[in-house]
KOLLO-15207 format. One record per residue (C-alpha): residue in one letter; x, y, z. Coordinates in nm, 4 decimals, decimal comma, always signed. Layout:
+------+----------+----------+----------+
! code !     east !    north !       up !
+------+----------+----------+----------+
!    a !        X !        Y !        Z !
...
+------+----------+----------+----------+
END
This chain:
+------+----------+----------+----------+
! code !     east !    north !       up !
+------+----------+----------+----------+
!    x !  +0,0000 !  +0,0000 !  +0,0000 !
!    x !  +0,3188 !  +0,2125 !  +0,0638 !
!    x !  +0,3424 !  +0,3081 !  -0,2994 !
!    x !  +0,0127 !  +0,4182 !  -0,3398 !
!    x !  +0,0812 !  +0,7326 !  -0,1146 !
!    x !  +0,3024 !  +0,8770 !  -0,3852 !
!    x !  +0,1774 !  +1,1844 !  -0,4872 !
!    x !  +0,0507 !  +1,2072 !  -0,8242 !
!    x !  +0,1979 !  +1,4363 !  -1,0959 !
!    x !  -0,0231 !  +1,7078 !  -1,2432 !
!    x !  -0,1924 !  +1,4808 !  -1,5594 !
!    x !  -0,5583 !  +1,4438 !  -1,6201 !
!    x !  -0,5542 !  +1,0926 !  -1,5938 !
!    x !  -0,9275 !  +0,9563 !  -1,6611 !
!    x !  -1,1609 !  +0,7330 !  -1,4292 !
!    x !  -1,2518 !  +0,4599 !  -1,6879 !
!    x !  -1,5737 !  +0,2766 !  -1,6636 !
!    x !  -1,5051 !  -0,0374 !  -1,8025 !
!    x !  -1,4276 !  -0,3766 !  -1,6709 !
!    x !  -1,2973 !  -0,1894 !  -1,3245 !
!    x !  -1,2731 !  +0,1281 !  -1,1674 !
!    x !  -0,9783 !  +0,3217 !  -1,2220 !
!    x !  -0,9337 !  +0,6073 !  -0,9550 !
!    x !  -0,6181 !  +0,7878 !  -0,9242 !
!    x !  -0,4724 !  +0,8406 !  -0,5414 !
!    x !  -0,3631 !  +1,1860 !  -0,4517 !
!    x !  -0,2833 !  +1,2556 !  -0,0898 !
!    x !  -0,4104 !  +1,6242 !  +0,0594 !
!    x !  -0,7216 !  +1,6750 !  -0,1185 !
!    x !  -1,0851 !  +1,5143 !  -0,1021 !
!    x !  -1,1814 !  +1,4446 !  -0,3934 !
!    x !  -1,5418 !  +1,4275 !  -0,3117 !
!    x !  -1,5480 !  +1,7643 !  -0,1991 !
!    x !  -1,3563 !  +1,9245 !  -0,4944 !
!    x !  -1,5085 !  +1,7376 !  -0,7813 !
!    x !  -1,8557 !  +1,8341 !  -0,6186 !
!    x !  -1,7689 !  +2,2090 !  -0,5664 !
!    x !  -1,6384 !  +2,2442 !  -0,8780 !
!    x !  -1,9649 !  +2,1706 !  -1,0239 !
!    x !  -2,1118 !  +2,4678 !  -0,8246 !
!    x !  -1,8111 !  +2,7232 !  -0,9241 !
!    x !  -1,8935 !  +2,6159 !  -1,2720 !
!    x !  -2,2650 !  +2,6856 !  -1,2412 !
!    x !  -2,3236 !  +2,3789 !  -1,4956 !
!    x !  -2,6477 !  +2,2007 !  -1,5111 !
!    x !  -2,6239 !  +1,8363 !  -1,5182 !
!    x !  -2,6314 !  +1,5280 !  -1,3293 !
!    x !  -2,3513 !  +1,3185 !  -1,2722 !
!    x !  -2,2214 !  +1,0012 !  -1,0384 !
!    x !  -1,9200 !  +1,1526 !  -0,8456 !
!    x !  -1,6259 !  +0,8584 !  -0,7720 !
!    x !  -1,3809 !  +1,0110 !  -0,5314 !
!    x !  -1,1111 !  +0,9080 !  -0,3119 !
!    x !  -1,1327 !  +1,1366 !  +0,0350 !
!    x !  -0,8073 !  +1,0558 !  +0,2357 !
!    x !  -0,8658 !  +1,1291 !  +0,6026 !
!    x !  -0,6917 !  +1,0633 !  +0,9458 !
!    x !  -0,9681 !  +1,0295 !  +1,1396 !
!    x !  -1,0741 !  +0,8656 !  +1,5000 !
!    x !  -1,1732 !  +0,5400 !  +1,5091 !
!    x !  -1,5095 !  +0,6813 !  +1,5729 !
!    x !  -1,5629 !  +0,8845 !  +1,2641 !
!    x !  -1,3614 !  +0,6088 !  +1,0702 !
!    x !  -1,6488 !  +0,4362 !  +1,1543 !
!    x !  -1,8996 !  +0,6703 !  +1,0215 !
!    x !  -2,0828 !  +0,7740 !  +0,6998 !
!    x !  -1,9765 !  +1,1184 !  +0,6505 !
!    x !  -2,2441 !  +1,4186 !  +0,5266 !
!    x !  -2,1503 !  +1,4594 !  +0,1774 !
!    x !  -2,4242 !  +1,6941 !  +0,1089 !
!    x !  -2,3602 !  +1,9015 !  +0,4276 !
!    x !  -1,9606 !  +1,8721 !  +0,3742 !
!    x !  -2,0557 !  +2,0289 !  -0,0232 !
!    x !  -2,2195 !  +2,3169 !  +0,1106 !
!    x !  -1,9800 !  +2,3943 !  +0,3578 !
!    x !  -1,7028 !  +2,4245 !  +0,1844 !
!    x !  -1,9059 !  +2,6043 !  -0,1192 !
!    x !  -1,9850 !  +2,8877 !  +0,0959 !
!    x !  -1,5942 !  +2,8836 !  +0,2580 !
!    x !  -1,4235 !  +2,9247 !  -0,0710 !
!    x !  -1,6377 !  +3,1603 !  -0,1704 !
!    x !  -1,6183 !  +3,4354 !  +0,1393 !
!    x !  -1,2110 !  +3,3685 !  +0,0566 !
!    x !  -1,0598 !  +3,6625 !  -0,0942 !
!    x !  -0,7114 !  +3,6819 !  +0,0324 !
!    x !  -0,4943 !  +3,3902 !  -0,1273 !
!    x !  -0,2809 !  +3,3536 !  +0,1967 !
!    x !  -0,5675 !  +3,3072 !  +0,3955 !
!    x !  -0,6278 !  +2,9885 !  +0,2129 !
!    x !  -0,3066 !  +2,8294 !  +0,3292 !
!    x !  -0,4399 !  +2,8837 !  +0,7041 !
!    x !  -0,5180 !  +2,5966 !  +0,9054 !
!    x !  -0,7640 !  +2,7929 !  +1,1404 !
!    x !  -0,9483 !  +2,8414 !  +0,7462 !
!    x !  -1,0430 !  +2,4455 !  +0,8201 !
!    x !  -1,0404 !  +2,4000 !  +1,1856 !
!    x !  -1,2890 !  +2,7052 !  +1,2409 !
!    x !  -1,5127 !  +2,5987 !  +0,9491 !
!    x !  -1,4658 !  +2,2462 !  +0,8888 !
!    x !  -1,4474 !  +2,1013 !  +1,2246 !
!    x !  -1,7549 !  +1,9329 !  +1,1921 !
!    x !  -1,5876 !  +1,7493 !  +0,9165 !
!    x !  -1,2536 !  +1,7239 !  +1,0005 !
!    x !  -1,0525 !  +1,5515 !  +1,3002 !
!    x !  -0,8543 !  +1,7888 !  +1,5287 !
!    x !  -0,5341 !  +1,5468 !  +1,4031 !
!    x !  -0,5739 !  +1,7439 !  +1,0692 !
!    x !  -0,5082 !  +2,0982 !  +1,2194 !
!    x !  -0,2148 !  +2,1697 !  +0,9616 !
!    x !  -0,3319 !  +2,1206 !  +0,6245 !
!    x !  -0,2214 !  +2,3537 !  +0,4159 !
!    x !  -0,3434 !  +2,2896 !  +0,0725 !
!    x !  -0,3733 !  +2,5936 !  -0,1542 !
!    x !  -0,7311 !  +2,5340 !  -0,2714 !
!    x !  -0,7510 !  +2,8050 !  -0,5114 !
!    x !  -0,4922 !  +2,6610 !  -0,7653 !
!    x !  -0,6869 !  +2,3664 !  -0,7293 !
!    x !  -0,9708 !  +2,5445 !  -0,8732 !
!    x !  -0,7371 !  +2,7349 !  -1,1324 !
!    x !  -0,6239 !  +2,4566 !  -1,2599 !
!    x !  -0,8965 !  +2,2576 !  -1,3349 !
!    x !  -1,0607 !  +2,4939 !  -1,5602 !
!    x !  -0,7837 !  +2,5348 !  -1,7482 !
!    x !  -0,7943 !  +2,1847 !  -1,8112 !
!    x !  -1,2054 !  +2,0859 !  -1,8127 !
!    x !  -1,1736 !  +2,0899 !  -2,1656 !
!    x !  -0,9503 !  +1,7778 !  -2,2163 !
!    x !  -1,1903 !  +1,5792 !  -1,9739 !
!    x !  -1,3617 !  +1,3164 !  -2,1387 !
!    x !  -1,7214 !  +1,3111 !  -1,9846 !
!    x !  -1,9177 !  +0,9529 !  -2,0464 !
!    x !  -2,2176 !  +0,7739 !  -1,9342 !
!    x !  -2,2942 !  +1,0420 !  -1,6685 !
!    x !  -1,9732 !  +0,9635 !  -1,5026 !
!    x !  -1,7407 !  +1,2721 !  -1,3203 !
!    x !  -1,4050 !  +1,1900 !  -1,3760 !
!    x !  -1,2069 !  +1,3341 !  -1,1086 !
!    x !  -0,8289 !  +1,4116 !  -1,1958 !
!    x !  -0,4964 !  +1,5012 !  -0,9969 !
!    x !  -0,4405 !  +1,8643 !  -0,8585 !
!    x !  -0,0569 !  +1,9887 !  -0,7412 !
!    x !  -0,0014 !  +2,0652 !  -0,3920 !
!    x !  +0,1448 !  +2,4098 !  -0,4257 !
!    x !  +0,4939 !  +2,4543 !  -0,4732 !
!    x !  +0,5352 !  +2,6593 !  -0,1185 !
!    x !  +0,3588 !  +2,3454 !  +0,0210 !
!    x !  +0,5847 !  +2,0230 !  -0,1277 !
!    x !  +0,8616 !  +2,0772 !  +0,1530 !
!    x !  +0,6214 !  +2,0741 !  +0,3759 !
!    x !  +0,5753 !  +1,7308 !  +0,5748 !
!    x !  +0,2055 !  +1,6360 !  +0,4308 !
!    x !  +0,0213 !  +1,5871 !  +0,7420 !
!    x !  -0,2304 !  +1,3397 !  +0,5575 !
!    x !  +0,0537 !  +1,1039 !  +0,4847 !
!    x !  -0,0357 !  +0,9220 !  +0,8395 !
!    x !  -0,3911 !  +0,8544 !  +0,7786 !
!    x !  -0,5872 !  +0,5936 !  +0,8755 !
!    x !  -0,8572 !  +0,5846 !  +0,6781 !
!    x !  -0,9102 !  +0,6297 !  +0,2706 !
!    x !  -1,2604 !  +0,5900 !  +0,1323 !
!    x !  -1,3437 !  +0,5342 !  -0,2180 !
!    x !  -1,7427 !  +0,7277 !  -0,2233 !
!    x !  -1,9386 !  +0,6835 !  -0,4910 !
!    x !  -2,2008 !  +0,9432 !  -0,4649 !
!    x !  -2,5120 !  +0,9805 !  -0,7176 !
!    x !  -2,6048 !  +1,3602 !  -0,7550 !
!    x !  -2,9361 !  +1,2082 !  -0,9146 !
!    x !  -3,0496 !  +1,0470 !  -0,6085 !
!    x !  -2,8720 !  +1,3031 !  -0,3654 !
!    x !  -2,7152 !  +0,9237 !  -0,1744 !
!    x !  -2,3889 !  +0,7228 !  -0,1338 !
!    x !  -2,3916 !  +0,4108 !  -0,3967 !
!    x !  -2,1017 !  +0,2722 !  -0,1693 !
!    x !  -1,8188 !  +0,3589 !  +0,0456 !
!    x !  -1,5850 !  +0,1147 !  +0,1215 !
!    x !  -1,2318 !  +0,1906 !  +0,3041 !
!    x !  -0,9668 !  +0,1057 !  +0,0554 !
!    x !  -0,6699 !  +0,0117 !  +0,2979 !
!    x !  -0,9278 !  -0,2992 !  +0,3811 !
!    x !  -0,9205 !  -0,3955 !  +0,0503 !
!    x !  -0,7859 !  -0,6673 !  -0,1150 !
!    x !  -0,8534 !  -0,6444 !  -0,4538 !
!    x !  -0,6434 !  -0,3217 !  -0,5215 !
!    x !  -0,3124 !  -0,2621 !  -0,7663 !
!    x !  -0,0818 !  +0,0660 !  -0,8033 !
!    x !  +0,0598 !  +0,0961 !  -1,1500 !
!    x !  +0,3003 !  +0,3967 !  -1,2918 !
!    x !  +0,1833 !  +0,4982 !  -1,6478 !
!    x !  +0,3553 !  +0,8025 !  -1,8120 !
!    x !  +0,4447 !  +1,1150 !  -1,6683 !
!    x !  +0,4656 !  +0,9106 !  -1,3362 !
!    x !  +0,1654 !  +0,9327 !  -1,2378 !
!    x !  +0,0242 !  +0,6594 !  -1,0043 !
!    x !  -0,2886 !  +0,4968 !  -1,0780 !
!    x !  -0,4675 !  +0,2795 !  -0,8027 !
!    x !  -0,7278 !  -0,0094 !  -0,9934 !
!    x !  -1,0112 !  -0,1001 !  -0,7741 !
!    x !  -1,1321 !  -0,4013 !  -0,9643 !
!    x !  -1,5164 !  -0,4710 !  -0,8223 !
!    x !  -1,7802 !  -0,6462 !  -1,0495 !
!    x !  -2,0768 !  -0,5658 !  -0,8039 !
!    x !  -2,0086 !  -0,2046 !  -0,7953 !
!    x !  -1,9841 !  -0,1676 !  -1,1693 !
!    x !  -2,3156 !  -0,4320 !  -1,1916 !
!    x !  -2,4814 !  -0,1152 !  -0,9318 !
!    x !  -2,3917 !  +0,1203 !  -1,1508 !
!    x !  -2,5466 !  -0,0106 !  -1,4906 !
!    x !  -2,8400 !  -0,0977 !  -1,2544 !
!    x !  -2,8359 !  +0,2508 !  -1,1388 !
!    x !  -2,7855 !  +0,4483 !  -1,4695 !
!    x !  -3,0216 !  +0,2345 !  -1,6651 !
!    x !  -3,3567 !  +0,3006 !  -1,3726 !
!    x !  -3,2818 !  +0,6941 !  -1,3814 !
!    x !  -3,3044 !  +0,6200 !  -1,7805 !
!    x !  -3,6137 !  +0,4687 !  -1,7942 !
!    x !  -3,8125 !  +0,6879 !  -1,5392 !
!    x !  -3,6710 !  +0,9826 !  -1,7942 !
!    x !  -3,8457 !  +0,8034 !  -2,1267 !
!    x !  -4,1425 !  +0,7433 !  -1,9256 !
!    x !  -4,1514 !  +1,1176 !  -1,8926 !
!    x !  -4,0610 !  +1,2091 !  -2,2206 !
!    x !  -4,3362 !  +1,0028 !  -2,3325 !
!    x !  -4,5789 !  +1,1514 !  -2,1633 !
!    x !  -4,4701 !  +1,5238 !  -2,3385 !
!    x !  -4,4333 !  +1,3875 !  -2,6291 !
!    x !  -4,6388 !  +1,4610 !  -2,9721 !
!    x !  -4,5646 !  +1,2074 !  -3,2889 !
!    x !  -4,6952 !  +1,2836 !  -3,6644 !
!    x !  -4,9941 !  +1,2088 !  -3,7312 !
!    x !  -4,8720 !  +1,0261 !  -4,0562 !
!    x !  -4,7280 !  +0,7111 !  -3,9098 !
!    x !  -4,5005 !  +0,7345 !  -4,2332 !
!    x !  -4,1882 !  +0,8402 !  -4,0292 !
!    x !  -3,8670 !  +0,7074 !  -3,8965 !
!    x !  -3,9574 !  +0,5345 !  -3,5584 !
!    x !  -3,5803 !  +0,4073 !  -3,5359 !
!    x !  -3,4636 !  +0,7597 !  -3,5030 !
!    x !  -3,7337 !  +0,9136 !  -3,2340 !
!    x !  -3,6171 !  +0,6174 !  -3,0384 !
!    x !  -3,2831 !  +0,7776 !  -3,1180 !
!    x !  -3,3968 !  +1,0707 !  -3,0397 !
!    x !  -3,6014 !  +1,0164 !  -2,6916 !
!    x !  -3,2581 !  +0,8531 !  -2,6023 !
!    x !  -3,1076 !  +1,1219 !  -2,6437 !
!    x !  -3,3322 !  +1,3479 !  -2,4472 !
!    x !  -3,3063 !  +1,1076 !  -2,1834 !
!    x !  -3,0093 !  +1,2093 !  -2,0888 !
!    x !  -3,1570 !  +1,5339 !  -1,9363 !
!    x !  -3,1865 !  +1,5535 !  -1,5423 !
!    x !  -3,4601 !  +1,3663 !  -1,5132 !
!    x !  -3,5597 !  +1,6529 !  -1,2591 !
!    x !  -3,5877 !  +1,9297 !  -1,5491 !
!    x !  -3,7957 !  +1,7175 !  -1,7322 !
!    x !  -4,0261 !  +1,6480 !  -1,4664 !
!    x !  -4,0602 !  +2,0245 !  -1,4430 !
!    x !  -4,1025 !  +2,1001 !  -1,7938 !
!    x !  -4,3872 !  +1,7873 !  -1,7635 !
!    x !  -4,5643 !  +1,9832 !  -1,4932 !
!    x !  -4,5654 !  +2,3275 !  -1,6735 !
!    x !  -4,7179 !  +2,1130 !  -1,9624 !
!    x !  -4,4349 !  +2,1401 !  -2,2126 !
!    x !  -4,5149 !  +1,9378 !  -2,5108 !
!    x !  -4,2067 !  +1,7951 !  -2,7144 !
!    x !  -4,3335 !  +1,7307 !  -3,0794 !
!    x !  -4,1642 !  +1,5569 !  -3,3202 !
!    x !  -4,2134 !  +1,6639 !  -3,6777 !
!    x !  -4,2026 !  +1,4935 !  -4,0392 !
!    x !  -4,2559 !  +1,8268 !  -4,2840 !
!    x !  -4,1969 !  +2,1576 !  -4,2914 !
!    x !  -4,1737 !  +2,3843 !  -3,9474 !
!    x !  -4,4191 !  +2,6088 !  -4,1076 !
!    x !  -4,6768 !  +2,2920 !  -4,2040 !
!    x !  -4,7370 !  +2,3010 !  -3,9050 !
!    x !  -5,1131 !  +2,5064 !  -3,7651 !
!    x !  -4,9562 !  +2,6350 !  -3,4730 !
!    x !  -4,6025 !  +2,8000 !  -3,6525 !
!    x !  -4,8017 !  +2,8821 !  -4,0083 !
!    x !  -4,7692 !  +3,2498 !  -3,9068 !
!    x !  -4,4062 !  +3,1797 !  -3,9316 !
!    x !  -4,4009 !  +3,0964 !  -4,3037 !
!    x !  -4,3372 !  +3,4649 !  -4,4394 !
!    x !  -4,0516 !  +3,5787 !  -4,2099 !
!    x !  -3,6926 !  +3,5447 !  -4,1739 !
!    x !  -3,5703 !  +3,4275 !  -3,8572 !
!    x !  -3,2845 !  +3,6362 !  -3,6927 !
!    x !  -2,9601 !  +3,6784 !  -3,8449 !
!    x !  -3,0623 !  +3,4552 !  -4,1881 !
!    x !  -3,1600 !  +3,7717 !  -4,3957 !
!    x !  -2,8851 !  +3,7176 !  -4,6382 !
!    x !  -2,8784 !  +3,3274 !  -4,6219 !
!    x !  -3,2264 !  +3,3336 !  -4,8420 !
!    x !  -3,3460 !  +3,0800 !  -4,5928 !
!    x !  -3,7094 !  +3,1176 !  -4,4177 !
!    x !  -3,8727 !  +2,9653 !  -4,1043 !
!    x !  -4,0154 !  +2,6752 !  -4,3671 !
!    x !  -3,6107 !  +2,5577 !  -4,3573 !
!    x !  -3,5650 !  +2,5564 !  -4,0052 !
!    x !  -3,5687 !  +2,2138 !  -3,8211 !
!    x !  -3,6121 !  +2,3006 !  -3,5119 !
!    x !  -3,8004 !  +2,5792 !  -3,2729 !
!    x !  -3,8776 !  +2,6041 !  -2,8999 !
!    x !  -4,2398 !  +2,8540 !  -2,9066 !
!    x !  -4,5695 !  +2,8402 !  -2,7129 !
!    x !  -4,4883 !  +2,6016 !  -2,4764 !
!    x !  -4,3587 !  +2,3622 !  -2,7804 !
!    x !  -4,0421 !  +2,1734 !  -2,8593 !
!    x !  -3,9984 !  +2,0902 !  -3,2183 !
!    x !  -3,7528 !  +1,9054 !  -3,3595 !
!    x !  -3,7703 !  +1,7913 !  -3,7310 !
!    x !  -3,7254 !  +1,4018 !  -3,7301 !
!    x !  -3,3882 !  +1,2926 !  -3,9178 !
!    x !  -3,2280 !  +1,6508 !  -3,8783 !
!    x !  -3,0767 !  +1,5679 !  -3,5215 !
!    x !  -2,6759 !  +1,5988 !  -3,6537 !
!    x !  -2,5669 !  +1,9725 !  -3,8158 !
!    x !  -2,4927 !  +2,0079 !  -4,1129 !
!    x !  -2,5296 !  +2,2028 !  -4,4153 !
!    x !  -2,8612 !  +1,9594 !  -4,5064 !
!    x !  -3,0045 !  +1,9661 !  -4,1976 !
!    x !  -2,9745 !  +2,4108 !  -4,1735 !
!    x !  -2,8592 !  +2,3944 !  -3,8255 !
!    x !  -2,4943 !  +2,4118 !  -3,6277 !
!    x !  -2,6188 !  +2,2975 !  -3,3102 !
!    x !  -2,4836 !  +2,0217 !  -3,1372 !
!    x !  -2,7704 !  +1,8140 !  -3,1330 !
!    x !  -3,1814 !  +1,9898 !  -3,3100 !
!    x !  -3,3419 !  +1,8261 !  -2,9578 !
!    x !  -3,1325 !  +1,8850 !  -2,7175 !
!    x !  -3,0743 !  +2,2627 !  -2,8006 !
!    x !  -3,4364 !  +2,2989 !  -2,8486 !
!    x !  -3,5183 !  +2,1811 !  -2,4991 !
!    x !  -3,2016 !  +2,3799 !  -2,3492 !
!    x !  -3,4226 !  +2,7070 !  -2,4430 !
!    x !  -3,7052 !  +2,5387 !  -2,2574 !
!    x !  -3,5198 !  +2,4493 !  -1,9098 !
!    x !  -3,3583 !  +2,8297 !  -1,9728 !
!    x !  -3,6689 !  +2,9491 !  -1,9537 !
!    x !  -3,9118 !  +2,7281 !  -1,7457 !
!    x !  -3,6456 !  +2,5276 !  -1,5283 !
!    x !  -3,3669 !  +2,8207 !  -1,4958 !
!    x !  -3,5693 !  +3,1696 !  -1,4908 !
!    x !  -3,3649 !  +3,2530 !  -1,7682 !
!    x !  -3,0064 !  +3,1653 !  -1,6461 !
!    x !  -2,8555 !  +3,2954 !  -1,9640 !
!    x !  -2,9648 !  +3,6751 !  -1,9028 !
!    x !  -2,7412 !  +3,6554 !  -1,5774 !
!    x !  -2,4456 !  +3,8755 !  -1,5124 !
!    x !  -2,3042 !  +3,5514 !  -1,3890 !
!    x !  -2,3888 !  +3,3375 !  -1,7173 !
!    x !  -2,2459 !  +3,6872 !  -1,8950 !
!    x !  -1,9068 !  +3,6120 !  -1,7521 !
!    x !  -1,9169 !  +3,2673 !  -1,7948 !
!    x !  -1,9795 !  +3,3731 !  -2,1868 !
!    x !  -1,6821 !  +3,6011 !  -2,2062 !
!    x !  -1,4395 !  +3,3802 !  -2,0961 !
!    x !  -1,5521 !  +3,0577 !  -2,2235 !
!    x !  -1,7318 !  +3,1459 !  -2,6140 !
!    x !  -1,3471 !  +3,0864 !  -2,7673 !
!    x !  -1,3875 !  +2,7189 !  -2,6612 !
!    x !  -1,6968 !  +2,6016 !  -2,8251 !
!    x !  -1,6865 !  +2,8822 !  -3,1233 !
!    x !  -1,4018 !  +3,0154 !  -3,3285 !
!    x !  -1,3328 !  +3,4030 !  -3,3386 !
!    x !  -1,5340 !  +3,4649 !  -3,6776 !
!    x !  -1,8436 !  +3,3129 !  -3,5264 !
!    x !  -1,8211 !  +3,4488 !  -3,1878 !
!    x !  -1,8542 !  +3,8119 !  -3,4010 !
!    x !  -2,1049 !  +3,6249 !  -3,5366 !
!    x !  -2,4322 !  +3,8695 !  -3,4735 !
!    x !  -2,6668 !  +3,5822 !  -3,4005 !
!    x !  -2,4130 !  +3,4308 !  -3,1453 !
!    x !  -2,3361 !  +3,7805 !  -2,9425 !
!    x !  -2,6928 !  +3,9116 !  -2,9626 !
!    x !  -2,8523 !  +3,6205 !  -2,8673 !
!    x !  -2,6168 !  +3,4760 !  -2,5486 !
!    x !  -2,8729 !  +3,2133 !  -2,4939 !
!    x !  -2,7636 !  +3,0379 !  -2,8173 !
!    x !  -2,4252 !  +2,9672 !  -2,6567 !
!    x !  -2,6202 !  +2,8878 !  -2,3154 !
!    x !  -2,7919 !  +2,5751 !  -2,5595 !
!    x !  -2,4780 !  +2,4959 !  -2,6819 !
!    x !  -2,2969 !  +2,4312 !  -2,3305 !
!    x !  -2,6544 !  +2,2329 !  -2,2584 !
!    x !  -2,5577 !  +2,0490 !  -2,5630 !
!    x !  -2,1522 !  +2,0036 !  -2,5405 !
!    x !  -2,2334 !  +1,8038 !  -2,1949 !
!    x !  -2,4986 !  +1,5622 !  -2,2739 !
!    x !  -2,3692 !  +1,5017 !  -2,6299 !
+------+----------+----------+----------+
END
């Protein structure tokens, strides 16, 4: 076990959901806590199963004890962000004031410099590979000022692998690694040091897991859900397609259910249909040079309606659309709107627009008019980068 307390390098190694689990070990920082505040500093809508490793040195008591994730989340949300003064982060009163609740008195010293935690995972979000609902949670650096330091986790007693659904708001498992058998340390490249916790019934729970959110989802998608009336359609693709929008916290749809959102899959023209006919004579914003009209469109989110043209899910030039996926932007505009109260009008979303639109568009079409007039284009398109 002794070489599993090396200290990984900075690499964004990935947690792999195949035949085992692959976590990587990094001694100082709780996983758990970071992966799930991260999601917070981000401000990013979507659900996710959270595998961590949270290192502690802890009485035999709270060894022995199922630790308040949730309550452990919020805490530390509402620490980092009262934290202005970077040397105030490398104070142990920062966590033994705070985070006493959570922490044992033996961890008085730790000095880990949060806030280049933070830094550098966004610079590096983008080269995460994001599957099956799955948070992969990847090494940070202990800062440089910190490294001659004597760690004072290296002595702990206790290291818990938590697998925590943010679906469900509950633990899947927690099991205490250093009472496990079935658990390897390998060195890949760059050093870094992997630990493989190989477990067939946790990966079994998992599937189990993923696969009852997924069908609750349909079943609600079902019940929105408006088909042609000509049964002359592709019924392979709007399975595609509901598949697609099942990957959608389940709890936005459920809300978009109960304000009687209707999701309606179409087989002709936009402007065939009663309810858009109005729409047949007008251009729609930004396409007054393209010599396109709403009859071209695939796809519209109006009156309470999500349409999606059946076949046109992938852009391309045929299909008259750039979006990520027709659906799944459409229905982005409805949880902006009926889920969100309009989270893409926010100063915060704002900022999150100015530093980020370089990453999902180049320059040309971020001076695009459609993209900088209309913000909540690029608000669809983040819906649509994470589920796709």
């Amino acid at each position: 076990m002794e070489n599993n307390l090396n200290t990984a390098k900075r690499n964004n190694t990935e947690l792999l959901q195949n035949d085992s689990l692959k976590v990587n070990l990094q001694i100082g920082v709780d996983f758990t806590l970071l992966s799930k505040s991260l999601k917070a500093f981000y401000k990013k809508e979507k659900d996710f199963y959270c595998i961590a490793l949270a290192p502690c040195n802890v009485s035999s008591e709270k060894a022995n004890r199922k630790i308040s994730i949730y309550d452990m989340i919020k805490e530390i949300n509402i620490l980092i962000e009262s934290i202005t003064d970077k040397n105030e982060l490398l104070s142990e009163e920062l966590f033994t004031n705070n985070l006493s609740e959570f922490y044992d008195e033996s961890l008085d010293e730790i000095y880990i410099d949060l806030k280049q935690a933070y830094l550098y995972i966004k610079k590096n979000t983008d080269s995460l590979n994001i599957e099956d609902s799955i948070e992969y949670v990847f090494d940070v650096d202990i800062s440089n000022d910190i490294k001659a330091k004597e760690n004072p986790l290296i002595n702990f007693n206790s290291l818990s692998l938590v697998v925590w659904s943010g679906e469900t708001k509950h633990i899947l498992q927690q099991m205490n690694i250093l009472d496990l058998e079935d658990i390897h340390s390998y060195s890949i490249e760059n050093n870094t040091n992997i630990t493989i916790y190989e477990n067939n019934t946790l990966q079994y729970k998992f599937n189990e897991e993923s696969e009852n959110i997924k069908d609750s989802s349909i079943d609600i998608i079902e019940q929105m859900l408006i088909l042609p009336d000509d049964l002359n359609y592709d019924k392979d693709e709007v399975e595609n397609m509901k598949n697609r929008l099942a990957k959608i916290n389940i709890k936005y749809l459920q809300t978009l259910k109960e304000k009687d959102i209707k999701i309606k899959l179409i087989n002709s023209n936009l402007t065939d249909e009663p309810e858009f006919s109005d729409l047949k004579y007008q251009l729609p914003p930004c396409w007054v040079r393209s010599g396109k009209t709403w009859k071209d469109v695939p796809g519209i989110y109006r009156n309470n309606s999500i349409v999606a043209k059946i076949g046109y899910s992938n852009p391309s030039y045929a299909n008259v659309h750039s979006s990520k996926n027709l659906e799944l932007h459409e229905t982005a505009h409805a949880i902006d709107k009926n889920v969100l109260n309009k989270k893409s009008n926010s100063e915060e979303f704002m900022e999150v627009f100015a530093q980020e639109r370089y990453k999902l568009y180049d320059p040309k079409q971020v001076a695009h008019a459609y993209i900088s007039k209309f913000i909540e284009e690029f608000f669809c398109r983040i819906i649509c980068t994470l589920l796709s």
